[in-house]
C-alpha positions in Angstrom: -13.0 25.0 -77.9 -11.2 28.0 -77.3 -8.2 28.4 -74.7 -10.2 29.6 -72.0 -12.3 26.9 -71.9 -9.0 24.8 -72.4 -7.3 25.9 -69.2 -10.7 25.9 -67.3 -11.3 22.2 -68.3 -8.0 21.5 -67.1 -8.5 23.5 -64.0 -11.6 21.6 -63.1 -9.9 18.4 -63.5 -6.8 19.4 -61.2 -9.7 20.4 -58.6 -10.8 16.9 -58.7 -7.3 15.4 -58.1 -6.9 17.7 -55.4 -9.8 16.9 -53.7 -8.9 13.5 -53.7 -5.8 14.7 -52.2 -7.1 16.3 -50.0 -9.1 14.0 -48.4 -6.3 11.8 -47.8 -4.3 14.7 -46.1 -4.9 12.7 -42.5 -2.8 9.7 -43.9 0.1 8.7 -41.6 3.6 8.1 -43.1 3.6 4.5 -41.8 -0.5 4.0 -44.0 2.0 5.1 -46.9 4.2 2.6 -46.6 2.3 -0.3 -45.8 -1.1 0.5 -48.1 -0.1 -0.1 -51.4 -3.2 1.1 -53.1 -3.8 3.8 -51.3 -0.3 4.7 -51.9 -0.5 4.3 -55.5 -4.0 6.2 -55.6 -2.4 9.2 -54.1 1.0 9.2 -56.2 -1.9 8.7 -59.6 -3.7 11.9 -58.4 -1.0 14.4 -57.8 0.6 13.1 -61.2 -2.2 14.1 -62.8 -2.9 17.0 -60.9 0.8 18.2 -61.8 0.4 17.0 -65.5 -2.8 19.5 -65.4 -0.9 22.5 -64.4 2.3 22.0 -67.0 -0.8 21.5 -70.0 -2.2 25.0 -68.5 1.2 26.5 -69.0 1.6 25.2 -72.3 -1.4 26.2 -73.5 -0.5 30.1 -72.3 3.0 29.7 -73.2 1.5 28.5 -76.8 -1.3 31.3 -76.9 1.2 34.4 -76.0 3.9 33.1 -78.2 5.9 32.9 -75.2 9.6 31.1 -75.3 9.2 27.2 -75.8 10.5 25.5 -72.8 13.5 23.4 -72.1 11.6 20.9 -70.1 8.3 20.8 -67.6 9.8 22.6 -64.9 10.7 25.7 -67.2 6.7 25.4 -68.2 6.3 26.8 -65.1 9.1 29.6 -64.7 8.3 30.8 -67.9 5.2 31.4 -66.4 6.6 33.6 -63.6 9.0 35.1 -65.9 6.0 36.5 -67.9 4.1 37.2 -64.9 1.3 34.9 -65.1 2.7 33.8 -61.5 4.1 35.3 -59.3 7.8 34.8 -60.0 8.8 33.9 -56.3 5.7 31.7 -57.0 6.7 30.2 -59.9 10.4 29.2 -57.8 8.7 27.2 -55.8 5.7 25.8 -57.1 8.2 24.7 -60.6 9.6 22.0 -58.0 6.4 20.0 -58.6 7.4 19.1 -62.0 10.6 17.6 -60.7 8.0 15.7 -58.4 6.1 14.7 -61.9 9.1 13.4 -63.2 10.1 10.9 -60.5 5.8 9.7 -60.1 5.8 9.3 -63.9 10.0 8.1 -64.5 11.1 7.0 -61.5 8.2 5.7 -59.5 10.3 2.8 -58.2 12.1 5.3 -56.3 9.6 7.3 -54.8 10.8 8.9 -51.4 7.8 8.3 -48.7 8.9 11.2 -47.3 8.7 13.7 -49.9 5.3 11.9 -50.8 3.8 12.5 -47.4 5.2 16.0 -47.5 3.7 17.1 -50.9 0.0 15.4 -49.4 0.7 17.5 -46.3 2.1 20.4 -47.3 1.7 21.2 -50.9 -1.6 21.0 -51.6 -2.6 24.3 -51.2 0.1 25.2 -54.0 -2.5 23.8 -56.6 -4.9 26.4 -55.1 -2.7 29.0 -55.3 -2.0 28.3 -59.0 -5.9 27.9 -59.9 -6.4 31.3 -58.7 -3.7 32.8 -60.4 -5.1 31.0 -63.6 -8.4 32.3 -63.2 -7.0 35.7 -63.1 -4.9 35.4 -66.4 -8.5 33.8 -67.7 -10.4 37.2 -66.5 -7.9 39.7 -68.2 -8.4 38.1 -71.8 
């Protein structure tokens, strides 16, 4: 399997996270709180979903010999750096492996709010990033 075929393996499987995601987008705050498998469903997919786009970027990163990164959210600015995003972009969207890091290390702790703002508000960021993806795919 070459690395085209690696990032659009990965980008189907981020499509099916999302989709989950984003049929849950009519979730209240308070079925958040007080559904704990629903809860736990959602926080599972955008994990994965997040996980998906860092393995992309380190599969680029890896491919065009690009600088190794620090830690998951440079995965993503490095990306921007080299113009595979956008860098403004890049900013932004690199926040969602901070998010990773407290579903995955933290989950204990996760913030209801800042849950029902990523299922709310963030999806479309994952969109956003497939397209871009698709693009760096086309031009090799």
């Amino acid at each position: 399997m070459d690395e085209k075929e690696k990032i659009s393996l990965k980008l189907r499987s981020m499509k099916k996270y999302v989709n989950f995601l984003s049929s849950k987008r009519n979730v209240s705050r308070e079925e958040l709180e007080g559904n704990y498998e629903l809860r736990s469903a959602i926080e599972r997919n955008f994990q994965l979903a997040i996980e998906s786009t860092l393995d992309i970027g380190e599969i680029i990163i890896s491919v065009e010999g690009f600088e190794k990164p620090e830690d998951y959210k440079s995965v993503i600015l490095i990306l921007g750096k080299h113009d595979i995003l956008p860098k403004d972009f890049a900013g932004e969207f690199a926040l969602a492996a901070g998010f990773r890091n407290v579903l995955v290390h933290m989950y204990e702790e996760v913030d209801i709010n800042i849950l029902y703002n990523y299922l709310h508000n963030k999806l479309d960021d994952f969109d956003k990033f497939a397209k871009y993806m698709v693009e760096y795919i086309r031009s090799k």
